[in-house]
C-alpha positions as CSV (number, residue, x, y, z in Angstrom):
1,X,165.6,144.6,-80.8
2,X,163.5,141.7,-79.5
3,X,166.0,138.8,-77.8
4,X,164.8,135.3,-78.8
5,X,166.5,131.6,-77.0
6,X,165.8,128.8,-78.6
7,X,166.4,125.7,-76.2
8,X,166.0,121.9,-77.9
9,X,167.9,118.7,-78.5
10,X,167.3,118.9,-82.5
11,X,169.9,121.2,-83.7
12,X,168.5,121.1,-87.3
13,X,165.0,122.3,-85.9
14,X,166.5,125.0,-83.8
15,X,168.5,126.3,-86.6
16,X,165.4,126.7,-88.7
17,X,163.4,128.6,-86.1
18,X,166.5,130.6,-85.1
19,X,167.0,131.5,-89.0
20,X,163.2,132.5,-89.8
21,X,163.1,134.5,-86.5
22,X,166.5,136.0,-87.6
23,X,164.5,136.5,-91.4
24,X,162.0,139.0,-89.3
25,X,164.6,141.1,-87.4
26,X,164.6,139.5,-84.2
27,X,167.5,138.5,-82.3
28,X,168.3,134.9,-82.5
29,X,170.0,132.2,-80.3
30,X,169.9,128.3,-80.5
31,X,171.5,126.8,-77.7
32,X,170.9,123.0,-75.8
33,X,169.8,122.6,-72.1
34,X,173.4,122.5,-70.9
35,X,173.9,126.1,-71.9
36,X,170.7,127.8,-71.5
37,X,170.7,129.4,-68.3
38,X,173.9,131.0,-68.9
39,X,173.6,131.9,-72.3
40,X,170.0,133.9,-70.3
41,X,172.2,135.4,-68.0
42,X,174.4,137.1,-70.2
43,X,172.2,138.2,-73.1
44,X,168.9,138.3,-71.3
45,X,166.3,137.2,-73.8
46,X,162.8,138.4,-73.5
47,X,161.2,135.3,-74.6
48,X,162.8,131.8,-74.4
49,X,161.7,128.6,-76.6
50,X,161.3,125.3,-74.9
51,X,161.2,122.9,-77.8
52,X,159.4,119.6,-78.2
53,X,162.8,118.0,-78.6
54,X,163.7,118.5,-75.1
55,X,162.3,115.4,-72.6
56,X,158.6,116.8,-70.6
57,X,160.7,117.2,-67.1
58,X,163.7,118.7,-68.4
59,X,161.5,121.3,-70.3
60,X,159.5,121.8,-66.6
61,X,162.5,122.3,-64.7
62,X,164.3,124.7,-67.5
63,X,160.5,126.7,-67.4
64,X,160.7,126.8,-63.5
65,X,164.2,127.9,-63.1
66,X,164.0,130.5,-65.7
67,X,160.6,131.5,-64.1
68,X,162.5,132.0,-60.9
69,X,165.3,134.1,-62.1
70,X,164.0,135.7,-64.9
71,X,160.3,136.7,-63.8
72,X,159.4,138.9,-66.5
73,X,160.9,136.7,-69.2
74,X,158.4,134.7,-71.5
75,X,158.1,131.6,-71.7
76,X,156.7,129.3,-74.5
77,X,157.0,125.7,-74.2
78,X,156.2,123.7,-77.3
79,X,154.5,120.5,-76.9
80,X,154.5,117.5,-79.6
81,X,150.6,116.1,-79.1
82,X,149.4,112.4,-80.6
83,X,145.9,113.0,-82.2
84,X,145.5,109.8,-83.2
C-alpha cells in the first residue's frame, strides 16, 4: 500500500485530503510541521504533501530536509497563486 504525509497548518484541509486519499486505498497521515520528520522516519511515506497552509520557507526547508534524508521520497509542494 502507497504511504501518503500530509504536512499543513489547516487541520480541517488536511483531514479532507487525508480522508479522500484514504477513500482510494492509500495510506493516510495528516500531521503539522512539528511532527513531520519523525512521523517520515518511522512510517516512511513514499510521497509527502507540503500544503499551502504551511509559510513559503518553512515549506522549503521541510522539502530540503526531507530531500536530504529521504532521496527517493516524493515531494509535492502545493502553492496558493493570486491570479488577479
Amino acid at each position: 500500500m502507497q504511504r501518503v504525509l500530509i504536512v499543513g497548518q489547516d487541520e480541517m484541509l488536511q483531514f479532507s485530503r487525508a480522508a479522500l486519499l484514504r477513500s482510494l486505498g492509500v495510506e493516510a497521515c495528516a500531521v503539522r510541521e512539528g511532527t513531520a520528520l519523525d512521523i517520515q522516519r518511522d512510517r516512511h511515506c513514499e510521497l509527502i504533501v507540503l500544503c499551502h497552509s504551511l509559510p513559503a520557507r518553512l515549506s522549503s526547508s521541510l522539502a530540503e530536509k526531507i530531500h536530504a534524508s529521504w532521496p527517493n521520497t516524493w515531494i509535492l509542494r502545493v502553492v496558493a497563486r493570486d491570479w488577479m
